[in-house]
Structure formats: C-alpha cells, structure tokens
C-alpha positions as CSV (number, residue, x, y, z in Angstrom):
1,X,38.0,-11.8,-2.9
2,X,36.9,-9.7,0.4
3,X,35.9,-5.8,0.1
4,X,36.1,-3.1,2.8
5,X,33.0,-1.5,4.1
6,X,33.7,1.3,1.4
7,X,34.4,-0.6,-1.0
8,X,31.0,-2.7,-0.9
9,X,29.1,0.0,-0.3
10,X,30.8,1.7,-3.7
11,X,29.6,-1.7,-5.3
12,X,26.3,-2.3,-4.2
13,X,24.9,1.4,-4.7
14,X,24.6,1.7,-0.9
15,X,25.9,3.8,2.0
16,X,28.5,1.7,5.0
17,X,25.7,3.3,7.7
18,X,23.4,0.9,5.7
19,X,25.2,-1.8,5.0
20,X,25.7,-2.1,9.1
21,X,22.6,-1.4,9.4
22,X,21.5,-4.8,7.3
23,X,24.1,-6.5,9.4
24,X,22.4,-5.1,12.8
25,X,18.9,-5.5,11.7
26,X,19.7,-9.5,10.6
27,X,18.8,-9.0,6.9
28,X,22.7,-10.7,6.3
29,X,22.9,-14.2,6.1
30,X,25.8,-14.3,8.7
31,X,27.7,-12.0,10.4
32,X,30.3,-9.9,8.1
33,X,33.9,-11.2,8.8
34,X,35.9,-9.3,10.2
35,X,39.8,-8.6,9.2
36,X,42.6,-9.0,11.7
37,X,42.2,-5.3,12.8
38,X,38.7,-5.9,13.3
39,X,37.2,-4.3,9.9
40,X,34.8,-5.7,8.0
41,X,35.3,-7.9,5.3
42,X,32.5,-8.5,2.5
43,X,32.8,-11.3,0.6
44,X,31.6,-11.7,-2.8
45,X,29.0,-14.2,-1.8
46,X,27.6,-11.6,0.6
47,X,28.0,-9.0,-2.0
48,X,25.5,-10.9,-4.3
49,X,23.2,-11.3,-1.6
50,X,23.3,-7.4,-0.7
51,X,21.8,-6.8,-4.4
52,X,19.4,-9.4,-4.3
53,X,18.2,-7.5,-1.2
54,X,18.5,-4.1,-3.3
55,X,16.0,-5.8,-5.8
56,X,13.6,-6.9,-3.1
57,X,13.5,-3.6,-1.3
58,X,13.9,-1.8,-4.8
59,X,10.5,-3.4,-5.8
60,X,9.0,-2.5,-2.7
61,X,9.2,-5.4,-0.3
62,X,8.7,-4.3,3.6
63,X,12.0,-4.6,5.8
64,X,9.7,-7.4,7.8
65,X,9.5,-9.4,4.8
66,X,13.0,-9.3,3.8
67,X,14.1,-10.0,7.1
68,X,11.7,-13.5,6.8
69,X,13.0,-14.2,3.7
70,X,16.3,-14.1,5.3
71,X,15.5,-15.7,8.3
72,X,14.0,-18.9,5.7
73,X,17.6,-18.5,3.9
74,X,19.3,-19.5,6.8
75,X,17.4,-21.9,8.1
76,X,18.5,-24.1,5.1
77,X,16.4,-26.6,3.6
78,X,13.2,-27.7,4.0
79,X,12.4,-23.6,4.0
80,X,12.0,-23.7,-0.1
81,X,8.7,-23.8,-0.2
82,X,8.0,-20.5,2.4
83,X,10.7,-19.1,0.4
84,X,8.5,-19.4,-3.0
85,X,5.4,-18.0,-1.2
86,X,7.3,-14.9,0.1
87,X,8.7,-14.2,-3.4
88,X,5.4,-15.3,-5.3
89,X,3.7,-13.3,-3.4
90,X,5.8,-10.3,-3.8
91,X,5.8,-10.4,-7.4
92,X,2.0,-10.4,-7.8
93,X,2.5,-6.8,-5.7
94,X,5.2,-6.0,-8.0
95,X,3.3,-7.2,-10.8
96,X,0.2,-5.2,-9.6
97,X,2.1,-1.7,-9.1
98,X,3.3,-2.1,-12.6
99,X,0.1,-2.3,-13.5
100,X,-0.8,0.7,-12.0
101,X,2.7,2.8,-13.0
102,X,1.6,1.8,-17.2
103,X,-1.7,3.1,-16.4
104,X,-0.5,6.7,-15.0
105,X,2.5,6.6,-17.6
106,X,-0.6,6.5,-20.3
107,X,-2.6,9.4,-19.0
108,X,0.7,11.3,-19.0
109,X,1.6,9.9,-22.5
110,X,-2.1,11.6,-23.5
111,X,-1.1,14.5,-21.8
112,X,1.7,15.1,-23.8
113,X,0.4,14.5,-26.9
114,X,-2.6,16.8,-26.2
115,X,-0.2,19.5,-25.5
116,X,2.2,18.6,-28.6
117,X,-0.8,18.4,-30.8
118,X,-1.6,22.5,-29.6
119,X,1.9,23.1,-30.0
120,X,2.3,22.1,-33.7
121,X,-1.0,23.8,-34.4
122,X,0.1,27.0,-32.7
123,X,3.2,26.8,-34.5
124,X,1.7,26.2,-38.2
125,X,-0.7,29.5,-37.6
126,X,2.0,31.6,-36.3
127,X,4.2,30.3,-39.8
128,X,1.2,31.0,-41.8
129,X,0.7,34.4,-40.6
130,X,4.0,35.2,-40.9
C-alpha cells in the first residue's frame, strides 16, 4: 500500500513540511517514490521507518545522530555493530534522563502531598468549627 504526503503525515503524527524535510536532510532510507504525476508516494516500509525515527528524536537523539544511524542503515551489512553502539549509547542517555525525570516527578509527588496534607487539615478545623 503507498500513502500521499497527507496521508503519512496523518499517520505518523508529523507535518508534510517535515516529512520533506527528513527526505531533504537524508534521514530516509531512499528517496520517497514518486507517483506518475510526480507526488510522493510513502510506502509502508518507509512509514515504519518514519516512527522509528519519531522514537529516536522523541527520546532525544540529536538530528546528527539520526542521520548516522541512517547513513549505517543504508550502508547494509557489515554496519551492525556501529548500529548497536549508536543505539546503546542512546539508551544509557535515555536511560539516564529517566533517571533524572523520576527524581523531579518525586519532589513534585512531596510537593503535593505537603500541600494535600494542609488541605485536609484546613478542611477538618473549618468542619469542626462549624
């Protein structure tokens, strides 16, 4: 099955101005096709690649290294093992800013129970005085 520019860019949560931009910058694994008019024609092959690249730039990964992760992609095999550092060493960041995002979401957790905890007390004088 093939997809217009609008429609891949309704299915991969992206805009056609940045889907040609992937295309432009080299982050596609080959060039769109292209229908007899000339439009282009995503496949779903390239569709699945487009969201692995919305995961990789989702979690943070610089445009450089995406565009070497491609660049490894389509030099075929015997590129594996450059592939597996790139991506290892992209989860250890992603692993490390997870890290990070638990710590803040638990000072904001102890946040809200500070100001819940006033709350409740607040509210069980005002009933009492009532």
């Amino acid at each position: 099955m093939t997809y217009s520019i609008a429609e891949a860019a309704e299915l991969t949560d992206l805009t056609p101005d940045t889907l040609r931009y992937y295309e432009r910058d080299g982050l596609m694994l080959r060039p769109v096709g292209r229908s007899a008019t000339g439009h282009r024609r995503y496949t779903d092959s390239e569709i699945g690649w487009i969201h692995l690249l919305n995961c990789l730039r989702g979690t943070g990964m610089p445009i450089r290294d995406v565009r070497r992760y491609a660049e490894l992609v389509r030099a075929g095999e015997g590129t594996e093992e450059a592939r597996l550092d790139l991506l290892r060493a992209h989860r250890m960041q992603v692993l490390a800013q997870l890290a990070e995002v638990q710590e803040h979401l638990g000072a904001i957790d102890r946040k809200i129970g500070i100001y819940s905890s006033k709350l409740e007390a607040l509210d069980l004088e005002r009933a009492r005085s009532a």
